[in-house]
C-alpha positions in Angstrom: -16.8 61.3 107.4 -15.5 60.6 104.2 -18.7 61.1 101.1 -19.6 57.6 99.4 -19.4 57.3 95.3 -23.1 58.0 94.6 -24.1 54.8 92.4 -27.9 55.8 93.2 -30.4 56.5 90.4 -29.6 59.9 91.5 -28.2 62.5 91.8 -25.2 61.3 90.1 -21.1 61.8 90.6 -20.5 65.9 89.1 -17.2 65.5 87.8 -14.3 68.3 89.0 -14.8 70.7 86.6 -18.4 70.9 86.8 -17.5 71.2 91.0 -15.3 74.1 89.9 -17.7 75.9 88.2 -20.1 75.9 91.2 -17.3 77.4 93.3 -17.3 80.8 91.2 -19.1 84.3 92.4 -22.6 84.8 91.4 -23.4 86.0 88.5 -27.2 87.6 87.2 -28.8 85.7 84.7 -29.4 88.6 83.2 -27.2 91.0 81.4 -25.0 91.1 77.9 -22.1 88.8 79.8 -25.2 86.3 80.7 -27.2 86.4 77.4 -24.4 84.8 74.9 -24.1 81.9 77.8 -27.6 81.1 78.2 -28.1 81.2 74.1 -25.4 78.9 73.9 -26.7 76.6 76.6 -30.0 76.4 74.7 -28.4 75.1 71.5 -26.8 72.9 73.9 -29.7 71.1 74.6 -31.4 71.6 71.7 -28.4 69.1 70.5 -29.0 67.1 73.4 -32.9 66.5 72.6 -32.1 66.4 68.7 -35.2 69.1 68.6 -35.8 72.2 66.8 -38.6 73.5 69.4 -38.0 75.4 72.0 -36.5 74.7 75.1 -36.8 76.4 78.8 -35.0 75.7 81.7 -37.2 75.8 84.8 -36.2 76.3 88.2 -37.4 73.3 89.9 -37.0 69.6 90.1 -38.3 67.3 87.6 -41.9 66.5 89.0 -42.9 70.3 88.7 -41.8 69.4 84.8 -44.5 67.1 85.1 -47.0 69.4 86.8 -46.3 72.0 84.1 -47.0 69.5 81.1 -50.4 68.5 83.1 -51.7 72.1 83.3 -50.6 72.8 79.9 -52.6 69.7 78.3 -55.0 69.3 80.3 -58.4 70.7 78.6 -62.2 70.2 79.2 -63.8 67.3 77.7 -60.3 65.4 77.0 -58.2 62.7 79.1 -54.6 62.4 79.0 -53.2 58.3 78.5 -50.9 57.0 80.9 -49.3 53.6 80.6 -47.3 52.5 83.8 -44.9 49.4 84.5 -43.5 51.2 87.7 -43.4 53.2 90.6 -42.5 56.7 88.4 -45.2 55.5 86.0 -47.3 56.1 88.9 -46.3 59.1 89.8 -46.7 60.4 86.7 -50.6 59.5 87.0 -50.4 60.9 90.7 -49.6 64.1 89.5 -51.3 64.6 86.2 -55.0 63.4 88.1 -55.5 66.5 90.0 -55.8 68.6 86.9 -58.1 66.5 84.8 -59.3 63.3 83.5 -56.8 60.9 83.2 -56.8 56.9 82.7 -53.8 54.8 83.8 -53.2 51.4 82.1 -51.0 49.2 84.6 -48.9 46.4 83.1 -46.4 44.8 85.5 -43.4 46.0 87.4 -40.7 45.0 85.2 -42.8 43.7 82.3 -43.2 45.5 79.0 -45.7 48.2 78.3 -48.0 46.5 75.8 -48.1 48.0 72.2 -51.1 46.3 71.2 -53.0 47.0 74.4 -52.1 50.9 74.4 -53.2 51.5 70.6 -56.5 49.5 71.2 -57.3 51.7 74.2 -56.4 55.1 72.1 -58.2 53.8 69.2 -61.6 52.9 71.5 -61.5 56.1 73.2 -62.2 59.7 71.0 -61.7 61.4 74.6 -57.9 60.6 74.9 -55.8 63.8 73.3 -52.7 63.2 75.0 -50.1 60.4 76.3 -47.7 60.3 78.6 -45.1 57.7 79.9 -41.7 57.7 81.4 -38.5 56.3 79.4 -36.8 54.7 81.8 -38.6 53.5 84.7 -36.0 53.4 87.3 -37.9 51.7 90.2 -37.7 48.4 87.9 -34.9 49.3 85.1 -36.9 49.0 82.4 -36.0 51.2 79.7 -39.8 51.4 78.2 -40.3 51.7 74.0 -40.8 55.3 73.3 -40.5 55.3 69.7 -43.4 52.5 69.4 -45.5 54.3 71.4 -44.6 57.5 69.5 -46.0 55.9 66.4 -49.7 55.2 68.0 -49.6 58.9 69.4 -48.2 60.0 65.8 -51.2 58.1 63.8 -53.9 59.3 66.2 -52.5 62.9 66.1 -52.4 62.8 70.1 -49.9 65.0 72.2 -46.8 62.8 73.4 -45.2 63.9 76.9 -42.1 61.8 77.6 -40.3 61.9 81.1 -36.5 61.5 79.8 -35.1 62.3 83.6 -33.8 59.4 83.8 -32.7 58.7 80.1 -31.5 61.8 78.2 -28.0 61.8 77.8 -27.2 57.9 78.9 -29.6 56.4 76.2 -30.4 57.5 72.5 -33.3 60.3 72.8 -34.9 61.8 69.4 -37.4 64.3 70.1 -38.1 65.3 67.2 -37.7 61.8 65.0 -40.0 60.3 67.5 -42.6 63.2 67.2 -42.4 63.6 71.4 -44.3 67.0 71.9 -43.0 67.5 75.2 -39.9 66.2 77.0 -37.9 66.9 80.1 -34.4 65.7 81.7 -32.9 66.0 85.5 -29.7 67.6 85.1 -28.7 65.3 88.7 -29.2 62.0 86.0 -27.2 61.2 83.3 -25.9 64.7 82.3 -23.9 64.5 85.6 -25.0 68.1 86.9 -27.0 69.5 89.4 -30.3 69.0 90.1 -32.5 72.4 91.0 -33.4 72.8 87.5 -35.3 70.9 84.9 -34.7 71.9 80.9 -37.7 70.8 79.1 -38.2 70.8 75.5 -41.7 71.4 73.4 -42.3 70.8 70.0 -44.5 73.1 67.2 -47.3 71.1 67.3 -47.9 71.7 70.7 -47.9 75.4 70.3 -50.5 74.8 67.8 -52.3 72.6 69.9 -52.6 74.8 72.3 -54.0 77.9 70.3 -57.1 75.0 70.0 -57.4 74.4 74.0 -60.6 75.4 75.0 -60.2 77.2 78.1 -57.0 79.0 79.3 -54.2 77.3 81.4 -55.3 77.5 85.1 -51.7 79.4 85.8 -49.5 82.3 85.2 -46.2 80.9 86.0 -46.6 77.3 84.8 -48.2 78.4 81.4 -45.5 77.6 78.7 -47.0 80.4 76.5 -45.8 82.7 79.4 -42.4 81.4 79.6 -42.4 81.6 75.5 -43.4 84.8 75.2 -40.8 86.6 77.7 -38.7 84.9 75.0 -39.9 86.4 72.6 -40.7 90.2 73.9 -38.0 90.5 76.7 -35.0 89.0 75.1 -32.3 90.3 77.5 -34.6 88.1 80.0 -36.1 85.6 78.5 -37.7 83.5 81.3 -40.6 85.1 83.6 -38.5 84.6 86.8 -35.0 84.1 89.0 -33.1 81.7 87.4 -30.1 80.3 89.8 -27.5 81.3 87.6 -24.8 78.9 89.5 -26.9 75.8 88.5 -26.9 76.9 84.8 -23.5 77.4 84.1 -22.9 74.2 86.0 -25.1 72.8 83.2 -23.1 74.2 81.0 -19.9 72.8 81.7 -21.5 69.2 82.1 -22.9 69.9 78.4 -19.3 70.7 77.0 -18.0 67.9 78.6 -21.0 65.2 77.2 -20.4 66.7 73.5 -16.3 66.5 73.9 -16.9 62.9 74.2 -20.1 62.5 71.9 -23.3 61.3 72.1 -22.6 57.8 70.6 -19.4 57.1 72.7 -21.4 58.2 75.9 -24.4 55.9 74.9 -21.9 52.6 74.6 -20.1 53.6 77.7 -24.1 53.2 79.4 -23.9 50.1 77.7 -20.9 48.3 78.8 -21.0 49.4 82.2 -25.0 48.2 82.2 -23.9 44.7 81.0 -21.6 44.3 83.5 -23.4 44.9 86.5 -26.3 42.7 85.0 -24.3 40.0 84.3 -22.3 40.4 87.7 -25.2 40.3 90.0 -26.6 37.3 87.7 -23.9 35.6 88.9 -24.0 36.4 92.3 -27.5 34.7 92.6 -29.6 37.9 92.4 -32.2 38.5 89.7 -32.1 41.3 87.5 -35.9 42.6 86.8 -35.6 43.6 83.4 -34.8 41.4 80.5 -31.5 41.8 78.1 -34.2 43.3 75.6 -35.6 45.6 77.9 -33.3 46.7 80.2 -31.9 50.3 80.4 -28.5 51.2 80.3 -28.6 54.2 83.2 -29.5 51.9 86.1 -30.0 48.2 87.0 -32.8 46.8 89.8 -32.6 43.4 90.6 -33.9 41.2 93.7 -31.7 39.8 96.9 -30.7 36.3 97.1 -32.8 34.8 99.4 -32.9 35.7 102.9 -30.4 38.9 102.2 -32.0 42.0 104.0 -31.5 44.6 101.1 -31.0 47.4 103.6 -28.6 45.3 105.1 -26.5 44.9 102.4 -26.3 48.5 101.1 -25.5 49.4 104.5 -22.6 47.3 104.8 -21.5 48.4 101.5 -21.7 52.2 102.3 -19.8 51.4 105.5 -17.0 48.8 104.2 -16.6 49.6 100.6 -17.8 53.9 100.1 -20.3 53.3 97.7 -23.7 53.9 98.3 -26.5 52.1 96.2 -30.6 52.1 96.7 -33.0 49.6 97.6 -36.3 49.0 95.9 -39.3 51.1 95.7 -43.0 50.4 96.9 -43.6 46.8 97.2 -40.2 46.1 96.5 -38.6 48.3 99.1 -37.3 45.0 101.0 -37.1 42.5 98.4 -34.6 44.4 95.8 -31.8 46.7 95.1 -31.0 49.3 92.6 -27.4 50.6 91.2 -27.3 53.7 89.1 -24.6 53.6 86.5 -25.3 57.6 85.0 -22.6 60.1 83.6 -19.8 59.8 85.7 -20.7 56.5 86.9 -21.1 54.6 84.1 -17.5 53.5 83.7 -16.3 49.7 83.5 -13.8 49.9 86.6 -17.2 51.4 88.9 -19.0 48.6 87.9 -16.6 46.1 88.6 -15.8 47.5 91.7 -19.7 47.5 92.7 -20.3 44.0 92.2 -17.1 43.4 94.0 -18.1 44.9 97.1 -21.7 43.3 96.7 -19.7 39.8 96.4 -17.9 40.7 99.5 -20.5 41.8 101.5 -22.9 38.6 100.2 -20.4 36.2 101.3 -20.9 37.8 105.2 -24.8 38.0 104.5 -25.4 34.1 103.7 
């Protein structure tokens, strides 16, 4: 059986030399061939952030990011912010609760995180240390605004923890401009690598908020001060575990490959290919769920004309056309459907040849 074109909100399309890269003998990750690699690969994605903190690469997929940024902030007598317009907001509450006090603000699916709303809860509340919200909520397609909120987190000196799985590398990302304190990308996303690892990215003030934490992290392995401090006393090893060495130099390659093209060029690419799909299944009688302002360039969510089965029609589109697409989350799972345009994907002639098939298809459905 012949393997669809993944236009899912991942994992993403690898491109061949990123394949070919996979296909070589294992290496360590450890070693003086392996050090000059891995050193490079950090600078790689300290470009890729636009950060001059440090950056790990954990073994693990992006939620354990999460769970690591949870058990790192997470303190006595604090509570950790979370506004959520979606299903991976959420989650992020889902998996930050278990380690603390945390207070979720819910705004709509699909609707705007409100400014005004999320500053008057920080400014009430003396308790709340920390925020954290995701960039691009792909349940909805909302691409949520990061460098607003960064501003309230900024003036009330509060830790910021962004989830960029779904944005870094399709969509402008600035760490450091934006003052985000912690951040984290899936490789499987929009850097069109593997997933299996998750490189996430801290900033100096964290470090120095955490020499004021008031009890020690609950952990040995997901303490970032254990992970920093192999780098800096065991420098021919500087992570505290295994590192899949195959899924790192497959990183590798993908990052050569995003900065031969360039950031900016790669961003409009997102772009074009976005506006397309929007405007294709617009006229096709579906309704996209994020606004022209709002919605992200990485992946597109919009609701079934009436009386179209979503499952049916991605089904029929995997088995006529090869490309395989997602249907809603949550509520939503049978009322919409989702298209990831990421990396690879996010080309013009994909798009066109998405909302051809779902034309095709439609026409069968009604």
């Amino acid at each position: 059986m012949k393997k669809p074109l993944l236009m899912i909100p991942g994992p993403t399309e690898v491109s061949e030399r990123v394949l070919k890269v996979l296909s070589k003998p294992i290496v360590p990750h450890y070693g003086e061939k392996w050090k000059p690699l891995y050193d490079e690969i950090i600078k790689l994605l300290k470009k890729l952030f636009k950060t001059e903190g440090d950056i790990f690469i954990i073994p693990g997929a992006g939620s354990l990011a999460i769970e690591i940024s949870a058990i790192n902030v997470i303190d006595k007598e604090m509570k950790v912010l979370i506004p959520s317009n979606g299903y991976f907001g959420e989650r992020l509450f889902d998996i930050f609760s278990p380690h603390g006090e945390v207070e979720i603000i819910r705004f709509e699916w699909g609707e705007d995180l409100n400014i005004n709303k999320i500053r008057e809860k920080v400014e009430e509340d003396p308790k709340i240390k920390a925020i954290a919200v995701v960039h691009v909520e792909t349940s909805t397609g909302v691409v949520n605004p990061i460098e607003k909120i960064s501003q309230i987190a900024y003036d009330n000196d509060l830790i910021f923890i962004v989830d960029g799985i779904s944005s870094i590398g399709g969509i402008p990302f600035k760490m450091d401009e934006w003052h985000v304190d912690i951040a984290f990308v899936g490789p499987q996303k929009c850097l069109g690598a593997i997933a299996g690892i998750t490189p996430m990215a801290v900033s100096q003030k964290f470090w120095e908020y955490m020499k004021k934490r008031g009890t020690m992290v609950p952990s040995w392995y997901l303490s970032l001060e254990t992970w920093k401090n192999y780098v800096k006393e065991e420098p021919w090893h500087p992570y505290p575990s295994t590192l899949p060495s195959p899924l790192i130099l497959a990183l590798r390659e993908a990052l050569i490959e995003i900065f031969e093209e360039g950031l900016e060029r790669r961003f409009e690419r997102h772009r074009k290919t976005a506006k397309i799909i929007r405007e294709g299944l617009s006229r096709l009688g579906f309704k996209v769920v994020a606004r022209e302002d709002n919605a992200a360039a990485t992946v597109t969510v919009a609701a079934t004309p009436n009386n179209v089965n979503p499952s049916t029609l991605i089904k029929k589109i995997e088995e006529n056309h090869g490309i395989l697409i997602s249907r809603g989350l949550g509520k939503f799972e049978n009322k919409w459907i989702r298209i990831g345009h990421m990396a690879n994907t996010a080309k013009p002639q994909y798009a066109m040849n998405i909302i051809k098939a779902i034309e095709v298809e439609l026409s069968k459905l009604k």
